[in-house]
C-alpha positions in Angstrom: 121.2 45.4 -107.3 122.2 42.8 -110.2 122.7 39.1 -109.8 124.0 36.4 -111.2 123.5 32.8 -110.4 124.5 29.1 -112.1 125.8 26.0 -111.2 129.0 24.2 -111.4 129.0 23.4 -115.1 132.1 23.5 -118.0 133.4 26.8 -119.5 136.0 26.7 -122.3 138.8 28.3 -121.8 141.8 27.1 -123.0 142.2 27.9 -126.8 138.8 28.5 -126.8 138.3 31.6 -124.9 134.6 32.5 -125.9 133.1 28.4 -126.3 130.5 28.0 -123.6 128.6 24.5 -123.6 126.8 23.2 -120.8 123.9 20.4 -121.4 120.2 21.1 -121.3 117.2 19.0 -121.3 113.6 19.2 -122.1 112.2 17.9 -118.9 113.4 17.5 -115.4 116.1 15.5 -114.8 115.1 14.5 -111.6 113.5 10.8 -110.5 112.4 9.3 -107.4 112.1 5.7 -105.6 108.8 5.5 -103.9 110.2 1.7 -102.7 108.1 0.2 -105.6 108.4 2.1 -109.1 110.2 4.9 -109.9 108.1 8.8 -110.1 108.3 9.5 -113.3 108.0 6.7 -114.9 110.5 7.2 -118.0 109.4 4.6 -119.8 106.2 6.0 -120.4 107.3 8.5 -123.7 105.6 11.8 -122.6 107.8 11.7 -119.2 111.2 11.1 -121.0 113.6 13.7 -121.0 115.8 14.5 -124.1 119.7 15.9 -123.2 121.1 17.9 -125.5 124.2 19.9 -126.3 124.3 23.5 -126.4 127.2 25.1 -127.0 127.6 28.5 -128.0 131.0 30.1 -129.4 130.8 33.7 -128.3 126.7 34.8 -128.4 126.8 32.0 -131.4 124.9 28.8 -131.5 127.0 25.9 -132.9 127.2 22.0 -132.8 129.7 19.9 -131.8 132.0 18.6 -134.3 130.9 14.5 -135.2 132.3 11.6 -133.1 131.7 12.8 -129.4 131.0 10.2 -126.2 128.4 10.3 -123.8 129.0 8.7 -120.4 127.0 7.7 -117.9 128.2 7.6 -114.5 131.9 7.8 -115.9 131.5 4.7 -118.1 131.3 5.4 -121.8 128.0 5.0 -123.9 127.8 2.4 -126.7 124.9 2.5 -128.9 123.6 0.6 -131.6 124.3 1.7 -135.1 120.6 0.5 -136.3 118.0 0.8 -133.1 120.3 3.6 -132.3 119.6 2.4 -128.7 122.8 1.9 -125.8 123.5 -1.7 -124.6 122.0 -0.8 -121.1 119.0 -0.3 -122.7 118.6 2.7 -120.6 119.4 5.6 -123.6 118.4 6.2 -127.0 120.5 9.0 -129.7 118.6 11.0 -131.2 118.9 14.4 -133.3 115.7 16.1 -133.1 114.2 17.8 -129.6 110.9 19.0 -128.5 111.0 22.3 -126.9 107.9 23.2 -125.7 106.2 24.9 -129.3 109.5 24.3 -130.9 111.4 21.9 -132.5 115.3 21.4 -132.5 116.5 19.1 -135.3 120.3 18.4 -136.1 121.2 18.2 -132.5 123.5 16.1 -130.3 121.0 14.8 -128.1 120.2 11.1 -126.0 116.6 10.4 -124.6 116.5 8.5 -121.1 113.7 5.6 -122.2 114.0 3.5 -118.8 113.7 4.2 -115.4 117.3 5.1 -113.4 116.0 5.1 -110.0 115.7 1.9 -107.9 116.0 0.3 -104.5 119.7 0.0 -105.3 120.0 3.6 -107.2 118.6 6.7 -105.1 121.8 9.3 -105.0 123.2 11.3 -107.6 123.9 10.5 -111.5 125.5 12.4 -114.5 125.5 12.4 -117.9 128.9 13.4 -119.7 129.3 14.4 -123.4 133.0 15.2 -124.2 133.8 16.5 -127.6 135.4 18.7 -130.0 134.3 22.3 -132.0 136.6 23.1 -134.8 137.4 26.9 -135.0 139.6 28.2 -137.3 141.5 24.8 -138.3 141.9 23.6 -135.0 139.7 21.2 -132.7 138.4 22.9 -129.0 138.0 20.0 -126.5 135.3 20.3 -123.9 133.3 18.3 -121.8 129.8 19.3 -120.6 127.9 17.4 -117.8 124.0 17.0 -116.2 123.3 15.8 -112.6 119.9 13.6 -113.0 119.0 13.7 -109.0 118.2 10.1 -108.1 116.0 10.2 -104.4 114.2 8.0 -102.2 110.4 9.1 -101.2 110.1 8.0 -97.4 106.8 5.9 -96.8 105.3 9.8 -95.2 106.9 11.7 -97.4 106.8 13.5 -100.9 108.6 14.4 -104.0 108.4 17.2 -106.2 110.4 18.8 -109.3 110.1 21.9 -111.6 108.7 21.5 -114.8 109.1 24.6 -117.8 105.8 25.0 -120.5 108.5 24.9 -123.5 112.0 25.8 -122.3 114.5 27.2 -119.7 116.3 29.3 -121.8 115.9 33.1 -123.2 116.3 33.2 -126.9 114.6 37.1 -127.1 114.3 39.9 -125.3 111.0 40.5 -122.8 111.0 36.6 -123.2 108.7 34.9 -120.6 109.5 31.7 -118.6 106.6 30.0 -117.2 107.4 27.2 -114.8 105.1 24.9 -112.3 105.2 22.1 -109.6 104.3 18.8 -110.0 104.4 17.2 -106.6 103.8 13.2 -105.9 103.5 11.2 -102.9 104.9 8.4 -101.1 103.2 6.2 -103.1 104.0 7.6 -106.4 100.6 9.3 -107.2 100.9 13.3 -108.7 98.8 15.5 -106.6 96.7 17.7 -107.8 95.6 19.5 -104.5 96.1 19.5 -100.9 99.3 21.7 -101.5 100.9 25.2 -102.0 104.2 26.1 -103.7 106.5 29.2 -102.9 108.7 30.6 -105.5 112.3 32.0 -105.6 114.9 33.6 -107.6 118.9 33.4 -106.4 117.2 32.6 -103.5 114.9 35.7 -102.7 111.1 35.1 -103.0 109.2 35.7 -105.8 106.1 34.5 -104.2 103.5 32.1 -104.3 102.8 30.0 -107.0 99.0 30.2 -109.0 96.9 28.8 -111.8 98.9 29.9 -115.3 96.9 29.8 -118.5 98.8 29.4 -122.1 97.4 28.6 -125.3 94.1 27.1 -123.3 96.3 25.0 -121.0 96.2 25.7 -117.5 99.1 25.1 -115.3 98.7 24.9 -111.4 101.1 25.8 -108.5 102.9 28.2 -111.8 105.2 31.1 -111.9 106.2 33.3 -114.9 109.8 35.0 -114.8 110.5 37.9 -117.3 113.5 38.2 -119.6 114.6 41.9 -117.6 115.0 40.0 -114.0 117.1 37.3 -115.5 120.8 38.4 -116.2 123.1 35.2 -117.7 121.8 32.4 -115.5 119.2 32.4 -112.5 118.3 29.4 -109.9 115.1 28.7 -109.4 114.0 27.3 -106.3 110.4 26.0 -105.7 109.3 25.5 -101.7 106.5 22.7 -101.9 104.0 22.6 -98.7 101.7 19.2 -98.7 99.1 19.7 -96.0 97.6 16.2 -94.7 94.6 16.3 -92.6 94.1 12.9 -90.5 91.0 12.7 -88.1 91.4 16.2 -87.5 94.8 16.3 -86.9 96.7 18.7 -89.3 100.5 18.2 -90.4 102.5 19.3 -93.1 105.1 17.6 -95.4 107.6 19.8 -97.2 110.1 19.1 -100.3 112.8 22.1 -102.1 113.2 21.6 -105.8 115.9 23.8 -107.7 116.4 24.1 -111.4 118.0 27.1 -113.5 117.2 29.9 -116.0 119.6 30.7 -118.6 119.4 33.8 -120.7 121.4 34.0 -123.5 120.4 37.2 -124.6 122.5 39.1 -121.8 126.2 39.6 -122.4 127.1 39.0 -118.8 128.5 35.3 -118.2 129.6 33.7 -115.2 132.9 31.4 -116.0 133.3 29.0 -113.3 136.7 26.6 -113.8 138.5 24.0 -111.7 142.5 23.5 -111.5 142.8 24.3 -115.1 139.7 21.8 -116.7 136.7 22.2 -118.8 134.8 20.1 -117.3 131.8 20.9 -114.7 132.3 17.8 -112.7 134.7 17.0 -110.7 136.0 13.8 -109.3 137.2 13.7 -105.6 139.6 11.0 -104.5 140.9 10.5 -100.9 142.9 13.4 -99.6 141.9 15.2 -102.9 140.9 18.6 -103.3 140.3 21.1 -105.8 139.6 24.5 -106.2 136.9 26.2 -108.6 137.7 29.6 -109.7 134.0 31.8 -110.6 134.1 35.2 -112.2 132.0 37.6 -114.5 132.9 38.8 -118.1 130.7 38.5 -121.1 129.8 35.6 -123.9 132.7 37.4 -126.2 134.7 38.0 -123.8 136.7 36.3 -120.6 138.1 39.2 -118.9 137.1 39.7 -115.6 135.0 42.0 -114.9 135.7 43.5 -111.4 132.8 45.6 -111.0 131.0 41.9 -109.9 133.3 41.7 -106.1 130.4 39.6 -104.1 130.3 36.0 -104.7 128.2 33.7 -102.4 127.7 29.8 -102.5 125.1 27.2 -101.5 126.3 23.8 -101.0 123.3 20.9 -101.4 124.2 17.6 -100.4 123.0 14.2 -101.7 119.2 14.7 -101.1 119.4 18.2 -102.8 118.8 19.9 -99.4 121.2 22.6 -98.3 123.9 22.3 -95.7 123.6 25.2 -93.5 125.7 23.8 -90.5 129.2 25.6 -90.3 131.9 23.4 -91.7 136.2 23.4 -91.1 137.8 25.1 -94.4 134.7 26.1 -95.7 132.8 30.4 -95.1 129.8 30.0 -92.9 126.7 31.4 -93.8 126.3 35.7 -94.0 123.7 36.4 -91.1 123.4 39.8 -92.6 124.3 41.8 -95.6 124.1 41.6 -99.5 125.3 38.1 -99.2 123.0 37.1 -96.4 122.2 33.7 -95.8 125.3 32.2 -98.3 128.7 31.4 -97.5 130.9 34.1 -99.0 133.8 33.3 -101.5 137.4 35.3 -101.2 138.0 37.4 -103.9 141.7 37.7 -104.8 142.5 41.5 -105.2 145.0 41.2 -107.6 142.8 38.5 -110.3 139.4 39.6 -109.0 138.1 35.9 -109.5 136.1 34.4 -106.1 137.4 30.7 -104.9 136.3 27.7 -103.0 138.4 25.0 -102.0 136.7 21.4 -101.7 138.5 18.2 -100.4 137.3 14.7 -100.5 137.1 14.3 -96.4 134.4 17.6 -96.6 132.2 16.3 -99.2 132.2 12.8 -98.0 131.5 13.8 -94.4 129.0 17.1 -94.9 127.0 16.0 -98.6 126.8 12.4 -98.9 129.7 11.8 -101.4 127.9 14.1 -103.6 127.9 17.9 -103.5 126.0 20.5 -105.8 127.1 24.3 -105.8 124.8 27.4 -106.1 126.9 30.3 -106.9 125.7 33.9 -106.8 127.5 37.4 -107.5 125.9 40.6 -106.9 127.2 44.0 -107.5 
């Protein structure tokens, strides 16, 4: 059995059949608000994250043409043309990356340098970049956007994310991933103990997480992925157990942390589109709905491919924890089968692409205003 999983993000269709961007970064984009200061601290420089571009046209790495945006949260990014810095003070341009061992330069890229959660930010924000590629004379539009999952820590509870030793993308063949949990506490303090992590892949386990030595650095609570078991895009999900033992009293504190895998040596890719756009995000007004179209054909190459006729979905809401309750307009949950345990999409016979249908009242009601999408197909 072969799957393929990803998350709403742009594909480029229109007059640019074979341009796939999406952004990347070099750390988790995920914060939390203990109720005093904000885990990770970002403006300490070894926790900031770098967002970048990638775009590829075809199997191709390219850059975006000069004169793009970033947004942030829908508002549009000014920065300075000497400090280089945005007026919220909150971003920073810059053109060179640090990939794990390597290092990216010529790139269009923004490091977060301040902290975005807070007692009056804990739910979901994005960063946009819309711009152009020029092919053959003529200037592709597209649009790529990041969710940076804001959160709240409860005064019991804990947070954790997934970090990658170098990156989250396959460049070679036999390529391994190497990824591990750093879990902190109500109080903001990174444990170091006291806690276990189960892994999985397109939501099947890959079991528990152990000590993971590269290059004389161990890495705790790790898992290593290979190249061969990843095809186009994987989701990675990391099941964090904190076990607190209080005059004898045992109980146990649990936290679900997803983040992706994308290998870009396979020529599978999963195009996922809405209503016509290239952009990954989509805006939801009242009575509004839209519909995402998701299909496989490969990086060259947009044609469906038919032989992939399962697709399933996992809907997170605000918090990043999965709605499994059965909601109006929307598949339940497979109880058995390939698709077991996600909410199967139609498939029209004739196109062979899957759909979903969102509207405003659904998201508002079920996710918290803010919905994420796991898709998987399996043939």
């Amino acid at each position: 059995m072969s799957t393929v999983s990803n998350r709403f993000y742009v594909e480029c269709i229109d007059d640019g059949a074979t341009l796939h961007g999406q952004l990347l970064s070099n750390k988790s984009l995920t914060q939390a608000w203990t109720g005093t200061t904000a885990v990770p601290n970002w403006t300490t420089a070894a926790n900031q994250p770098t967002i970048y571009v990638d775009l590829l046209d075809g199997n191709t790495s390219v850059e975006p043409d000069s004169g793009g945006t970033w947004y942030y949260n829908g508002v549009a990014l000014e920065f300075d043309s000497t400090t280089h810095i945005d007026t919220t003070g909150k971003f920073e341009e810059v053109a060179t990356v640090v990939v794990g061992d390597r290092t990216l330069t010529g790139k269009t890229a923004i490091k977060i340098i301040a902290n975005l959660a807070s007692s009056a930010n804990v739910d979901i924000d994005t960063i946009t970049y819309r711009g152009t590629y020029t092919k053959g004379g003529t200037a592709i539009a597209f649009a790529a956007t990041a969710q940076i999952r804001i959160t709240g820590v409860s005064t019991s509870g804990v947070f954790g994310l997934i970090e990658f030793v170098g990156s989250n993308v396959v460049t070679e063949k036999n390529q391994v991933i190497t990824m591990y949990g750093r879990l902190f506490d109500a109080s903001g303090t990174e444990l170091t103990s006291g806690f276990t992590t189960q892994w999985k892949k397109d939501g099947t386990s890959i079991g528990a997480g152990a000590a993971v030595t590269i290059d004389g650095t161990t890495y705790n609570n790790a898992k290593q992925v290979n190249e061969s078991a990843i095809t186009d895009n994987t989701i990675i999900e990391c099941d964090f157990t904190y076990t607190v033992d209080s005059g004898g009293q045992q109980t146990s504190q649990t936290y679900a942390a997803f983040e992706n895998i994308d290998d870009q040596t396979d020529p599978e890719q999963m195009y996922i589109q809405y209503n016509g756009s290239n952009d990954n995000s989509a805006t939801l007004k009242p009575n509004g709905s839209i519909t995402w179209y998701i299909w496989i054909g490969t990086q060259t190459d947009p044609t469906v491919d038919s032989t992939w006729a399962n697709f399933g979905v996992k809907l997170l809401n605000a918090e990043g924890n999965e709605v499994t309750a059965d909601i109006t307009g929307i598949p339940n949950r497979a109880s058995s089968g390939t698709l077991s345990g996600w909410r199967p999409l139609d498939v029209d016979p004739t196109t062979h692409k899957a759909s979903i249908t969102l509207t405003y009242a659904q998201v508002k009601e079920n996710f918290g205003n803010y919905l994420t999408a796991i898709v998987l197909a399996v043939k």
